[in-house]
PASE-57788 format. One record per residue (C-alpha): y, z, x. Coordinates in steps of 0.2 Angstrom, whole numbers, plus 5000, padded with zeros to 4 digits. Layout:
N
YZX/...
This chain:
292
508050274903/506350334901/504950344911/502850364913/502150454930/500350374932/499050424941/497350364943/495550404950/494250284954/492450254958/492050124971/490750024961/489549884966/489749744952/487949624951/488749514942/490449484954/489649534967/490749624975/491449824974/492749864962/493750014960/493450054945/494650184935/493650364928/495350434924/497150434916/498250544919/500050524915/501850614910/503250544900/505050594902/506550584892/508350514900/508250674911/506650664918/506050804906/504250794901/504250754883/502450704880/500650684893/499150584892/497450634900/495750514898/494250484905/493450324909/491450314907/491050174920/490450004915/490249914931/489450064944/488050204936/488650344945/490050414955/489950434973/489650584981/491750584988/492350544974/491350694964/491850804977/493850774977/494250784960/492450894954/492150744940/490550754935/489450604929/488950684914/490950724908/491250544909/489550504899/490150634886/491850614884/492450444894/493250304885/492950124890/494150044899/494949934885/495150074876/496150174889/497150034890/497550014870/498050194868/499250214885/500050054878/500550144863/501050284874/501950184888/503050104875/504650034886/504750154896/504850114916/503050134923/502950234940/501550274952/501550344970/501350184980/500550014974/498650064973/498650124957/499549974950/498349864960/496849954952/497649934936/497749764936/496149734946/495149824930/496149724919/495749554926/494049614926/493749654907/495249544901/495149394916/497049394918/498149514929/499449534915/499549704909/500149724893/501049924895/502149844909/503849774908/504949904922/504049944937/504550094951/503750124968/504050304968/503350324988/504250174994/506050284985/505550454991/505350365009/506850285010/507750445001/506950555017/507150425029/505350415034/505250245044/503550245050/502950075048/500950135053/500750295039/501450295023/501950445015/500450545007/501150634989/500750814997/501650795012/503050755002/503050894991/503051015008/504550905015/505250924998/504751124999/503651084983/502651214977/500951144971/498851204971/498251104983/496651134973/497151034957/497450904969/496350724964/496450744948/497550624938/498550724928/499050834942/499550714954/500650624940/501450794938/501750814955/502450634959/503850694944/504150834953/504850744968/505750634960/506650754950/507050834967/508050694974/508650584959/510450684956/510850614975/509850454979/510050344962/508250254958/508850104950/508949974965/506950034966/506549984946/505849814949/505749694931/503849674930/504249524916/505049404931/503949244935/503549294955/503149514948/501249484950/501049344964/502049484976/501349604971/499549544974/500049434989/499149505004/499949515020/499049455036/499649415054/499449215058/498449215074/498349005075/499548965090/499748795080/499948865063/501848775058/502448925051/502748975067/504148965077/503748935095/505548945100/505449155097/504049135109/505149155122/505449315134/507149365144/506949475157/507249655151/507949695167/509049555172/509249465155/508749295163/507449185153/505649215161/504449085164/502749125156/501249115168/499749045158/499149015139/499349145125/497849245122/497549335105/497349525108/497249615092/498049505083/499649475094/500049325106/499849395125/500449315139/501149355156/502949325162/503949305178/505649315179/506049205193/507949275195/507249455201/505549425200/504749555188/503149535181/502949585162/501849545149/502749485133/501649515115/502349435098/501549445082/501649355065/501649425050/501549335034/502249415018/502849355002/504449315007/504049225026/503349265041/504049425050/504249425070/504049585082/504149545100/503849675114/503749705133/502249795143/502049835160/501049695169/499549765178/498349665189/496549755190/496249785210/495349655221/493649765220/493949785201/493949615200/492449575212/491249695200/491749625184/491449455187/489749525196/
């Protein structure tokens, strides 16, 4: 099995006629491997931009593109895409986390007006593998390429950092480091099946309606973290950052609590994480100069 490393740079752009800002691609930057990961072939283009006039001052300042290299030497968009078609053949397309495939197809749709791209039949994740592989379960920070490559005892200049190429060669790099005793396979997804592009450009959000039906109001309930009895909630949920608040007794050994549940639907259902704080009951003069 074969394989393309991509990565990509983008320019946030303003499009007039969308209204709205676009990540728009300025570069490609990509290795191809053979059946054991060695690199066989790379392709490196520039993007002159279509839908924004200039890059922004970040952007040129990361990976030291210049608005006059992409006037000189940038291809449109299409273009790019054509030639890393030929290129990708049916090799398995991998990028470090989904952002790159989401730019991907958010530039196609915009040229092309549909989200199907036409280089992608095998898709991997590499981030979501390399987390797994290193156990890193922190559900609030992804894994960030570099910090990787230190875990991983990369070597790379941190200075060629931000540019497409680079960063493709680097993503290789931890793979290759990990492949021989985490297989990848169960991480290849098939980007032909019917529901590839609905999940993959479903957006997540946390349902904050009390009488939304997707919620079930029997995981609504609290026991007693101390006792184990069921406690009996004191008043109506509140939404406080998008969780359900309320405030508990437990009438068996009377602690006070405050239970928090959240919502969150995803492609596949809505997921439920239920916690316990302390209660705490602002003093009686507290009280008295708040409401003054």
């Amino acid at each position: 099995m074969s394989f393309v490393v991509l990565d990509l740079e983008w320019n946030g752009s303003f499009s007039s006629k969308e209204q709205r800002f676009v990540n728009e691609i300025i570069e490609f930057g990509a290795v191809k491997t053979n059946d054991n990961l060695e690199v066989v072939d790379r392709f490196e283009m520039l993007i002159a931009p279509q839908i924004g006039k200039k890059l922004c001052s970040k952007v040129k300042k990361l990976t030291k593109i210049t608005n006059e290299e992409l006037r000189e030497n940038g291809h449109t968009f299409m273009h790019a895409v054509s030639e890393f078609k030929k290129f990708c053949g049916e090799s398995v397309l991998v990028t470090w986390g989904t952002s790159d495939i989401l730019a991907l197809i958010e530039n196609y749709m915009y040229y092309a007006h549909k989200p199907e791209l036409p280089f992608l039949t095998s898709y991997c994740n590499v981030q979501d593998y390399c987390e797994k592989c290193l156990s890193v379960n922190d559900k609030s920070s992804q894994l960030g390429l570099s910090v990787c490559a230190d875990m991983l005892a990369i070597n790379f200049d941190v200075e060629e950092q931000h540019r497409a190429y680079a960063d493709a060669e680097l993503t290789l790099k931890c793979m290759k480091h990990l492949i021989d005793d985490y297989p990848i396979d169960s991480f290849i997804t098939d980007a032909t099946s019917h529901d590839f592009y609905d999940r993959l450009l479903y957006k997540n959000h946390f349902i904050t309606d009390i009488n939304n039906p997707e919620i079930d109001k029997r995981s609504m309930r609290f026991n007693c973290d101390e006792c184990g009895r069921q406690a009996a909630r004191q008043s109506n949920w509140k939404v406080k950052n998008k969780s359900f608040v309320a405030p508990f007794l437990c009438k068996r050994c009377g602690r006070k609590f405050v239970g928090k549940i959240s919502f969150k639907k995803k492609y596949d259902g809505v997921t439920v994480r239920k916690r316990i704080v302390e209660y705490y009951e602002k003093p009686a003069d507290e009280k008295i100069e708040s409401e003054a």
